[in-house]
PDB file as gemmi writes it, atoms N, CA and C in Angstrom:
CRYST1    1.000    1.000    1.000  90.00  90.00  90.00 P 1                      
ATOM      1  N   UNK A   1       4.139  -8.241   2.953  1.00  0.00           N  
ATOM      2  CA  UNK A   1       4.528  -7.026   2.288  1.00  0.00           C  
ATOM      3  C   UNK A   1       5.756  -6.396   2.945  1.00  0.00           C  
ATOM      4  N   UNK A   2       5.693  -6.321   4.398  1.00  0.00           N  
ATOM      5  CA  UNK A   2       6.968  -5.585   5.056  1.00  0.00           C  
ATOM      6  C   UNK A   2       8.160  -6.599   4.823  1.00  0.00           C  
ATOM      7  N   UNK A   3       8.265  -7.793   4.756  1.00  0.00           N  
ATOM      8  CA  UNK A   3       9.313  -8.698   4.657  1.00  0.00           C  
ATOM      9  C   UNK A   3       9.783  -8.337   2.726  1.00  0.00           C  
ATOM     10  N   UNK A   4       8.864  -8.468   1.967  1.00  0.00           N  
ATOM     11  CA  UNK A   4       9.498  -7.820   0.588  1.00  0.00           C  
ATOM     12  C   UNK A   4      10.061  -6.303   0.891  1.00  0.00           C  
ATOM     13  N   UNK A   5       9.719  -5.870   1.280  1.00  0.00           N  
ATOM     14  CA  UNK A   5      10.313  -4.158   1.287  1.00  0.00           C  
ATOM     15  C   UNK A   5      11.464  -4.649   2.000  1.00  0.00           C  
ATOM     16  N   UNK A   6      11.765  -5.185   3.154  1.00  0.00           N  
ATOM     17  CA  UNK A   6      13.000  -5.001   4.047  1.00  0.00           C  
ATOM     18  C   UNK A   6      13.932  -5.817   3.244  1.00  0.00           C  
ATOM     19  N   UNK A   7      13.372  -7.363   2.699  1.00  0.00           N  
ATOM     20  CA  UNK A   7      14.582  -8.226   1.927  1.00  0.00           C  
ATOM     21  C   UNK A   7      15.054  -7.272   0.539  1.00  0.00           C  
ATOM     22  N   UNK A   8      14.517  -6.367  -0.107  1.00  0.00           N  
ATOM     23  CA  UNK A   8      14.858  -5.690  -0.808  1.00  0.00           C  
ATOM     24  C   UNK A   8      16.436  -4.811  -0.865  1.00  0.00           C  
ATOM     25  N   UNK A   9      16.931  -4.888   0.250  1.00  0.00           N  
ATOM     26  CA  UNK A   9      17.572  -3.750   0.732  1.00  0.00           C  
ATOM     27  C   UNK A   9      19.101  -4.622   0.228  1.00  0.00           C  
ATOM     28  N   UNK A  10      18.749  -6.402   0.856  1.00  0.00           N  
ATOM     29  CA  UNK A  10      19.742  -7.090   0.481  1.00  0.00           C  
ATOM     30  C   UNK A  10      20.166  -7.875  -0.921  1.00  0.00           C  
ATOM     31  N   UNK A  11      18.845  -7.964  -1.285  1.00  0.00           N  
ATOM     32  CA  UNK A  11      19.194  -8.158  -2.724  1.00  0.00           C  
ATOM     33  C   UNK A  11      18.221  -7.465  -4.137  1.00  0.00           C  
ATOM     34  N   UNK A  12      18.539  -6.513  -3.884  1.00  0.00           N  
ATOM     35  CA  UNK A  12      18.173  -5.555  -5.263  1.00  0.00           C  
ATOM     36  C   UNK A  12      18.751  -5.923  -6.582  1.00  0.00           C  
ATOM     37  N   UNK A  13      20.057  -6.808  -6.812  1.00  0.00           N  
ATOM     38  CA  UNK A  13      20.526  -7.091  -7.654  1.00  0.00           C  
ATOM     39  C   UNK A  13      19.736  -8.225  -8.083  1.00  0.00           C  
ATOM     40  N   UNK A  14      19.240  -9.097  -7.537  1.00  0.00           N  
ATOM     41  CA  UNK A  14      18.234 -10.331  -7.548  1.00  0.00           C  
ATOM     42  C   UNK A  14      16.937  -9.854  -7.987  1.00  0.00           C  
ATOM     43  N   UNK A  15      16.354  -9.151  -7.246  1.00  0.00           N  
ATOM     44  CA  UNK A  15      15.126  -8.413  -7.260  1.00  0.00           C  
ATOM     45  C   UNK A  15      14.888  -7.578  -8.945  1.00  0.00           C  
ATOM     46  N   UNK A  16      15.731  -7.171  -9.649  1.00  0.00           N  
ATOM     47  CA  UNK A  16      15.319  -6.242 -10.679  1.00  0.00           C  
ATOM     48  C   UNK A  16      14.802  -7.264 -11.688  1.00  0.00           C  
ATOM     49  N   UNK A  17      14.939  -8.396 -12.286  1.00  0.00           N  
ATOM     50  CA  UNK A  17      15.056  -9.153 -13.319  1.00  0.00           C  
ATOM     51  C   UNK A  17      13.075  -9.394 -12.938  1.00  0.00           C  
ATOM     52  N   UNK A  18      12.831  -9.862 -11.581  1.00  0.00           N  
ATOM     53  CA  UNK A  18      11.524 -10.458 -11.319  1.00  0.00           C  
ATOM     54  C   UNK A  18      10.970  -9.300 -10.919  1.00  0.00           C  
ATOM     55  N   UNK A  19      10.986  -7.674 -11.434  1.00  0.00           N  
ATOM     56  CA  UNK A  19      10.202  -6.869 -10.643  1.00  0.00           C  
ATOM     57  C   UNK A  19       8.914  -6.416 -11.636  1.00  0.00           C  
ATOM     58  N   UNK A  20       8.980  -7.657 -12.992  1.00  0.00           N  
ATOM     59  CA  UNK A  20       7.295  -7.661 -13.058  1.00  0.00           C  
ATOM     60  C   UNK A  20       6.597  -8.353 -12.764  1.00  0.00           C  
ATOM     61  N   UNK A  21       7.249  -9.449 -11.770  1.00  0.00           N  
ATOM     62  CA  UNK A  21       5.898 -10.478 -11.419  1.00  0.00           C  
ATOM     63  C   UNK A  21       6.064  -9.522  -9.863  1.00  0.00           C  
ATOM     64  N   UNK A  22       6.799  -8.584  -9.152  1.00  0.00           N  
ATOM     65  CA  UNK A  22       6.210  -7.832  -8.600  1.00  0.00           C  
ATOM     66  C   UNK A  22       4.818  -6.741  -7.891  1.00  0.00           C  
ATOM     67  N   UNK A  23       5.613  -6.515  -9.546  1.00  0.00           N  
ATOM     68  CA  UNK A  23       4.385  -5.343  -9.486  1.00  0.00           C  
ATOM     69  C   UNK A  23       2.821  -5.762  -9.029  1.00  0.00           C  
ATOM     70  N   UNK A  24       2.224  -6.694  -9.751  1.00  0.00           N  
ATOM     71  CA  UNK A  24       1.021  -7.025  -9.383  1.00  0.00           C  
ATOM     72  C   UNK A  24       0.560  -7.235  -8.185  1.00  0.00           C  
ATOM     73  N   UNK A  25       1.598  -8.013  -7.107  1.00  0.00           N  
ATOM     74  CA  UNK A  25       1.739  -8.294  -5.796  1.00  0.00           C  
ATOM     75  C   UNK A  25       1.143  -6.417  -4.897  1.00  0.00           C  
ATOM     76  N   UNK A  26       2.231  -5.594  -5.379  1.00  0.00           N  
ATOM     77  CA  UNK A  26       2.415  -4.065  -5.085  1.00  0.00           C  
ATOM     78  C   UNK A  26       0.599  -3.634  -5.244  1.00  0.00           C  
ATOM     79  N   UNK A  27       0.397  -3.645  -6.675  1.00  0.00           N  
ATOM     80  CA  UNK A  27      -0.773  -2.960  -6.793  1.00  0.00           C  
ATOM     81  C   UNK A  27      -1.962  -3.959  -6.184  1.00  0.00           C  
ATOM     82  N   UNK A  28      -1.995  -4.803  -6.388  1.00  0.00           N  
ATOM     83  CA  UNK A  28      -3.284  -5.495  -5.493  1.00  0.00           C  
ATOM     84  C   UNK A  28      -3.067  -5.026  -3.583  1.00  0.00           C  
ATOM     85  N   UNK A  29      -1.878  -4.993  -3.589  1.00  0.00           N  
ATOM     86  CA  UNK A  29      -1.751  -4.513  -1.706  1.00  0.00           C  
ATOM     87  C   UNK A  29      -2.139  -3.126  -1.487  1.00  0.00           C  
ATOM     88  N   UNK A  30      -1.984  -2.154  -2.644  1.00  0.00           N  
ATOM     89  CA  UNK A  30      -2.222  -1.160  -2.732  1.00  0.00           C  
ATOM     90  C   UNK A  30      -3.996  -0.772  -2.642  1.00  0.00           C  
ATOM     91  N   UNK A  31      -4.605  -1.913  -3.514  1.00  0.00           N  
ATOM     92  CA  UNK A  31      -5.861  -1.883  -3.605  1.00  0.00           C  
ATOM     93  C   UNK A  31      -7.148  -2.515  -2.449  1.00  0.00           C  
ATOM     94  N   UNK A  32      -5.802  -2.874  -1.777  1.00  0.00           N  
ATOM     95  CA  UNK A  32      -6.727  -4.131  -0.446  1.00  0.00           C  
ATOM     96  C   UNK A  32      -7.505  -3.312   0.694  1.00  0.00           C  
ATOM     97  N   UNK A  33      -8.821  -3.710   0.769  1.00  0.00           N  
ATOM     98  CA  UNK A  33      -9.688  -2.580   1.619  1.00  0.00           C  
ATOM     99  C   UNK A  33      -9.167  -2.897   3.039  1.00  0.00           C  
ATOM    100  N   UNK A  34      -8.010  -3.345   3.626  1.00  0.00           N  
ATOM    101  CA  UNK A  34      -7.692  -3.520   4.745  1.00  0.00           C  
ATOM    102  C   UNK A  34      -6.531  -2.377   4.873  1.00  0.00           C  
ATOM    103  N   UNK A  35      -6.760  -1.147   5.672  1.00  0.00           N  
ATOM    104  CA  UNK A  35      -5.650   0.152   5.653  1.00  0.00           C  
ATOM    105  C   UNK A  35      -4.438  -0.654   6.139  1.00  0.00           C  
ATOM    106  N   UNK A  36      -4.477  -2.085   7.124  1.00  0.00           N  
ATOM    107  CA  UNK A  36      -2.773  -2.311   7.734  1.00  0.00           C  
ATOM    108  C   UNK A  36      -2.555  -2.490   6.739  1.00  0.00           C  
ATOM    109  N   UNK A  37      -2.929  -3.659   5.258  1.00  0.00           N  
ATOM    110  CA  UNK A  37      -2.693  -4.090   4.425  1.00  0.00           C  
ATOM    111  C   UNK A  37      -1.772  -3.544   3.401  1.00  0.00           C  
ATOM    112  N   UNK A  38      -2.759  -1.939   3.190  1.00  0.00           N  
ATOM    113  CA  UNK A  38      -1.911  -0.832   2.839  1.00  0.00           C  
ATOM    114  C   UNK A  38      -0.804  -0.254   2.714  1.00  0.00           C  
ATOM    115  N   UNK A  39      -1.250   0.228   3.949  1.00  0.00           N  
ATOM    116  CA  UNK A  39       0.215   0.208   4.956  1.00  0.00           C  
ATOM    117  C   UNK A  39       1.678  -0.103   4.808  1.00  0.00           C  
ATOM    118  N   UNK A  40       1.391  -1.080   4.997  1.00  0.00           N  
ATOM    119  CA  UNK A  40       2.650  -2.100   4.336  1.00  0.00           C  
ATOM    120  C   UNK A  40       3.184  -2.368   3.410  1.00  0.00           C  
ATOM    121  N   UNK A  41       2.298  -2.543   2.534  1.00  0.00           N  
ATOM    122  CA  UNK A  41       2.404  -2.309   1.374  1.00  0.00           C  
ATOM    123  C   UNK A  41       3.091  -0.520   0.815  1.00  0.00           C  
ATOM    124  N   UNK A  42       2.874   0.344   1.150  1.00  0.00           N  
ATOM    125  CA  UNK A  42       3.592   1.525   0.349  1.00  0.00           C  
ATOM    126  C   UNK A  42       4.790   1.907   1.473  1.00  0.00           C  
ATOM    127  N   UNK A  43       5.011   0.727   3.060  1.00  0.00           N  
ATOM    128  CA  UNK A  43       6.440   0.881   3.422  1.00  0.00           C  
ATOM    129  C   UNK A  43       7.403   0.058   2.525  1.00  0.00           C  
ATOM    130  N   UNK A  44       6.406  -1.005   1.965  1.00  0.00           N  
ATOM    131  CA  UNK A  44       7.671  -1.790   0.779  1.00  0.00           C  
ATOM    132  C   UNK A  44       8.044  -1.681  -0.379  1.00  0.00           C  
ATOM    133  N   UNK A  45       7.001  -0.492  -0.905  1.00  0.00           N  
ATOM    134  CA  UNK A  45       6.823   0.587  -2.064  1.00  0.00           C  
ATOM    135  C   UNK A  45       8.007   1.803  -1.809  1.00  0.00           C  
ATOM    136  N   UNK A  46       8.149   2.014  -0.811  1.00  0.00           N  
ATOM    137  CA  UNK A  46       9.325   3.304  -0.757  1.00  0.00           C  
ATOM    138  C   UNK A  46      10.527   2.099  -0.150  1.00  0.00           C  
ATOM    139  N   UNK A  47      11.140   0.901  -0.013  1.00  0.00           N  
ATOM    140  CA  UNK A  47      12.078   0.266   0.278  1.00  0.00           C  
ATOM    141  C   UNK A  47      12.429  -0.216  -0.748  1.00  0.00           C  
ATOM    142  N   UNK A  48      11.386  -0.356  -2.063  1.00  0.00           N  
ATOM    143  CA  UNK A  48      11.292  -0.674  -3.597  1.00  0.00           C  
ATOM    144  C   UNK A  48      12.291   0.194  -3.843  1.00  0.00           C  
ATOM    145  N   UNK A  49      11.640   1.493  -4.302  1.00  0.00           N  
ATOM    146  CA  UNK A  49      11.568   2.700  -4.739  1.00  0.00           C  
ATOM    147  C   UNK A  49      13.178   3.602  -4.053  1.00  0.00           C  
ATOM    148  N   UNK A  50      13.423   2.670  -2.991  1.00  0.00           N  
ATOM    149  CA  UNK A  50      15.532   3.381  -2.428  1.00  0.00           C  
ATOM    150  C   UNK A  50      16.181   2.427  -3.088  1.00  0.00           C  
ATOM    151  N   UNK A  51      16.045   0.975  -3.441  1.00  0.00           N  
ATOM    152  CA  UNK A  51      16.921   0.468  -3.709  1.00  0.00           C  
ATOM    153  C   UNK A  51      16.593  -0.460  -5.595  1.00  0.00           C  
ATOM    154  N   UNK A  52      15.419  -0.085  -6.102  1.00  0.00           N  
ATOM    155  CA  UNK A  52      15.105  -0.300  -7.385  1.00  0.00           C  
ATOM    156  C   UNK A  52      14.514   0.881  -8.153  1.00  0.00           C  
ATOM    157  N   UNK A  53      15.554   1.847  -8.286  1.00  0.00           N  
ATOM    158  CA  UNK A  53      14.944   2.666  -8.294  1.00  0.00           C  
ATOM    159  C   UNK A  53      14.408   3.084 -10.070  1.00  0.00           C  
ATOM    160  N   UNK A  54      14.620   2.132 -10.923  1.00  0.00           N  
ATOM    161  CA  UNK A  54      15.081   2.314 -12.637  1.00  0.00           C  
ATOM    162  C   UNK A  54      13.722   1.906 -12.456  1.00  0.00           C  
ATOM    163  N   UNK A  55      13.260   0.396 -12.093  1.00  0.00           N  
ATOM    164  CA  UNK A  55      12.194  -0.115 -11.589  1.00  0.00           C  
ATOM    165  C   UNK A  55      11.009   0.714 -11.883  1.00  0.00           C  
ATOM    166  N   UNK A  56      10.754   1.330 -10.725  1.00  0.00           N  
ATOM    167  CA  UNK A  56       9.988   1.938 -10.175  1.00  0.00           C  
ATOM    168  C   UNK A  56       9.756   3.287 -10.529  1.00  0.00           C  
ATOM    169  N   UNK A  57      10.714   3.976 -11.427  1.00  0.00           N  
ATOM    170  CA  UNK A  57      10.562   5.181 -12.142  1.00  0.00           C  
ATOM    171  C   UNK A  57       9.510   4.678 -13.233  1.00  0.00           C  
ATOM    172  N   UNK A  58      10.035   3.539 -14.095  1.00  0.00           N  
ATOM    173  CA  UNK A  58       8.729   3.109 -15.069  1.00  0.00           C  
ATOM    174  C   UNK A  58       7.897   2.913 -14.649  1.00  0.00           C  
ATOM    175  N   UNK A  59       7.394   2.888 -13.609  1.00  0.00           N  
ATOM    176  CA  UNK A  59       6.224   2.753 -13.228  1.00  0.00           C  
ATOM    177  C   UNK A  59       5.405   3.798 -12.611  1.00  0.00           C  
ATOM    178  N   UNK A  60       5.463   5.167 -13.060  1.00  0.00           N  
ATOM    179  CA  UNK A  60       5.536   6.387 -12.590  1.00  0.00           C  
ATOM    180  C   UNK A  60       3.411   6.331 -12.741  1.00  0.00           C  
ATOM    181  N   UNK A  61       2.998   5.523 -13.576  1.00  0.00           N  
ATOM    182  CA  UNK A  61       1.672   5.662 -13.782  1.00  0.00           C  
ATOM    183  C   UNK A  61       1.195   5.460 -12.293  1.00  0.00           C  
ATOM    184  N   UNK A  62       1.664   4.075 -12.159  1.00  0.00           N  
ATOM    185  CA  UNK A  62       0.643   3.540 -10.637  1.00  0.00           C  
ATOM    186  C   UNK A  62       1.204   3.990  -9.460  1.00  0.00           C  
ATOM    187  N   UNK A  63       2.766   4.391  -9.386  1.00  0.00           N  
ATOM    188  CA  UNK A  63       3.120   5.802  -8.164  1.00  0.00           C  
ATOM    189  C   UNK A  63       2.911   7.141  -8.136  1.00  0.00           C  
ATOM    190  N   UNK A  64       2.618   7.477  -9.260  1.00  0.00           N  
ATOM    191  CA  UNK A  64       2.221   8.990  -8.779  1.00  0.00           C  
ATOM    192  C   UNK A  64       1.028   9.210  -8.177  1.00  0.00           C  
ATOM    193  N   UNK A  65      -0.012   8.756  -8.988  1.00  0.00           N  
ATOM    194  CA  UNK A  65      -1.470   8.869  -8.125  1.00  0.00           C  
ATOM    195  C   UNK A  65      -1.670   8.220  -6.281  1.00  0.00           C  
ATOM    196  N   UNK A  66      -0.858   7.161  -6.221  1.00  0.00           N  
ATOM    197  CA  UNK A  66      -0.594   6.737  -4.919  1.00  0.00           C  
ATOM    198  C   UNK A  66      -0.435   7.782  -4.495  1.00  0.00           C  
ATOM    199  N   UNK A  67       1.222   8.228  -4.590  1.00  0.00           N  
ATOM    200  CA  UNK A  67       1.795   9.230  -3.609  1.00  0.00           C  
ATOM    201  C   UNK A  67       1.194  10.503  -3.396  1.00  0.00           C  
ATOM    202  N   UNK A  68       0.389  11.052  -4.405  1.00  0.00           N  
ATOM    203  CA  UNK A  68      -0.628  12.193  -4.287  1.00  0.00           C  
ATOM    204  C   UNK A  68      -1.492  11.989  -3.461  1.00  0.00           C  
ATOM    205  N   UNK A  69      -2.521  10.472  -3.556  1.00  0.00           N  
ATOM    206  CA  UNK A  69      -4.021  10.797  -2.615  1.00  0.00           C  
ATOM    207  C   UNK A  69      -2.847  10.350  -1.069  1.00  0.00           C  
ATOM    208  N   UNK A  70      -1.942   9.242  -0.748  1.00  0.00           N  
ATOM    209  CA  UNK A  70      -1.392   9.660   0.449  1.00  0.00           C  
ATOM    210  C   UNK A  70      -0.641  11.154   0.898  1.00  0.00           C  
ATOM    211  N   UNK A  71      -0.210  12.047  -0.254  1.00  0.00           N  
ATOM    212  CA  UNK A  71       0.243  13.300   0.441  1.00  0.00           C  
ATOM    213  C   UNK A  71      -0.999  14.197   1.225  1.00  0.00           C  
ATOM    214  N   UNK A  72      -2.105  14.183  -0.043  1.00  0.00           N  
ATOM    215  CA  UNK A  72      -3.472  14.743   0.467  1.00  0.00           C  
ATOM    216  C   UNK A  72      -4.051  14.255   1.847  1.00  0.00           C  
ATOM    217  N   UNK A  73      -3.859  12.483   2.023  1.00  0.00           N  
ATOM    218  CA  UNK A  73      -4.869  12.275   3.082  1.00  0.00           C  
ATOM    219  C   UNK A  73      -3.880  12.881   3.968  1.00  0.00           C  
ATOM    220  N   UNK A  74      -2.606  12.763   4.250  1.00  0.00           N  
ATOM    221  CA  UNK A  74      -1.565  13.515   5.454  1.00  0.00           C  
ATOM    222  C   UNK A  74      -1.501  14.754   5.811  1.00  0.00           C  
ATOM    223  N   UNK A  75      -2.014  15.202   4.605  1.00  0.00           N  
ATOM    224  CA  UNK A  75      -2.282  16.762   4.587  1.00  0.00           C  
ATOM    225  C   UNK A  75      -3.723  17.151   5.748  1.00  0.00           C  
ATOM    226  N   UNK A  76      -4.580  16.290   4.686  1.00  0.00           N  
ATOM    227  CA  UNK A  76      -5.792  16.128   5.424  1.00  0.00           C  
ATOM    228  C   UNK A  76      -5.811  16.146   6.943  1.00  0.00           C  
ATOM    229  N   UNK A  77      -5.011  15.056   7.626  1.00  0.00           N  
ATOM    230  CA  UNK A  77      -5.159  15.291   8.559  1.00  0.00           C  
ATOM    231  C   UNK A  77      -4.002  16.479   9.776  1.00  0.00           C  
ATOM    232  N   UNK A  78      -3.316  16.357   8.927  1.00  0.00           N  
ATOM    233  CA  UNK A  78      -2.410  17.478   9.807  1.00  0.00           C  
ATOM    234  C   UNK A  78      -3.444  18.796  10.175  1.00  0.00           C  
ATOM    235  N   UNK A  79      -3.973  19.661   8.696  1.00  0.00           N  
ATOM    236  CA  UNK A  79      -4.962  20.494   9.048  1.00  0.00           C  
ATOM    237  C   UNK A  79      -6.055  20.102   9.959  1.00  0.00           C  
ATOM    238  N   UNK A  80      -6.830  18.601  10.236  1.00  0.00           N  
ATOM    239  CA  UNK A  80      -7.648  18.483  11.144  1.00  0.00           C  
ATOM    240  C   UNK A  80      -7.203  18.792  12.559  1.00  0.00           C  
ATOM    241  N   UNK A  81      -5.702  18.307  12.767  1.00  0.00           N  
ATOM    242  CA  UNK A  81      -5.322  18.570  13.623  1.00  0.00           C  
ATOM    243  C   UNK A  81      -4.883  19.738  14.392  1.00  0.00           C  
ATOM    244  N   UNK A  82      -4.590  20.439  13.483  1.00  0.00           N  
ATOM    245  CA  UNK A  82      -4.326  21.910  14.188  1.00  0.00           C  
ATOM    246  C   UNK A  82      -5.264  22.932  14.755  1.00  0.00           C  
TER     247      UNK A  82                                                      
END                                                                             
């Protein structure tokens, strides 16, 4: 997952044509009960998301709810922390 997010950066022009046999890759990493798995997965989701970005706007269904329950859990814990 981190090697797709970082090769992204160099070829985005390559990358847009195949970014629906993508996606599935994205949302199953998204769904994997392993948190590194995760992880990695939504650092190659926002390396997507700087350099495909037409992409990834259509796909506003399966990023918004992401980026919400991760703003909440960060939230979550910042308040634990204080």
């Amino acid at each position: 997952m981190l090697a797709l997010g970082v090769s992204v950066e160099g070829c985005s022009e390559y990358m847009t044509p195949i970014m629906e046999h993508v996606w599935p890759v994205i949302e199953t990493g998204l769904n994997d009960p392993d948190a590194g798995v995760r992880k990695a997965t939504c650092v190659a989701l926002s390396c997507l998301c700087e350099w495909v970005e037409d992409e990834c706007a259509s796909k506003h269904e399966l990023l918004i709810p992401v980026s919400t329950f991760v703003r909440r859990f960060l939230l979550g814990l910042t308040v634990h922390r204080c």
